[in-house]
C-alpha positions, 0 to 999 in steps of 0.5 A: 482514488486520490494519494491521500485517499489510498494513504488513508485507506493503507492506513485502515488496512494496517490498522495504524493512526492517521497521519502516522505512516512515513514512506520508509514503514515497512513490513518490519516496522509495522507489526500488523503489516502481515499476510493478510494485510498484503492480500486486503492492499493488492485486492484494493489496489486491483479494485481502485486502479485495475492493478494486478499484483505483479512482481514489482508490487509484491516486492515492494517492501515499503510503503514508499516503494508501494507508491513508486509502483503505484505512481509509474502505473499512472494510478495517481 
């Protein structure tokens, strides 16, 4: 999966525009970036790119924060 493949399917997830998300969106910003959207992003994370939920990911606040976790895994 291509950055721009997994910005597009972050984007189906939370169920925002295309093209609408910037790296500083988080949890806060993004009313529909709740529980259940954690657990539909880190099940397609593991499915894509064979990542665990670990530590770092779940910590991750942004989404820029999530591509920085997803980028020193060497998953783009």
């Amino acid at each position: 999966m291509t950055r721009s493949a997994f910005l597009q399917a972050l984007e189906e997830i939370l169920g925002v525009g295309r093209r609408t998300l910037r790296e500083e969106d988080s949890r806060d910003s993004i009313a529909s970036w709740n529980s259940l959207a954690d657990v539909q992003l880190f099940s397609l994370i593991n499915s894509e790119f064979g990542i665990e939920p670990n530590e770092e990911l779940i910590e991750a606040e942004t989404v820029g924060d999530i591509f920085k976790v997803l980028e020193n895994h060497g998953a783009f």
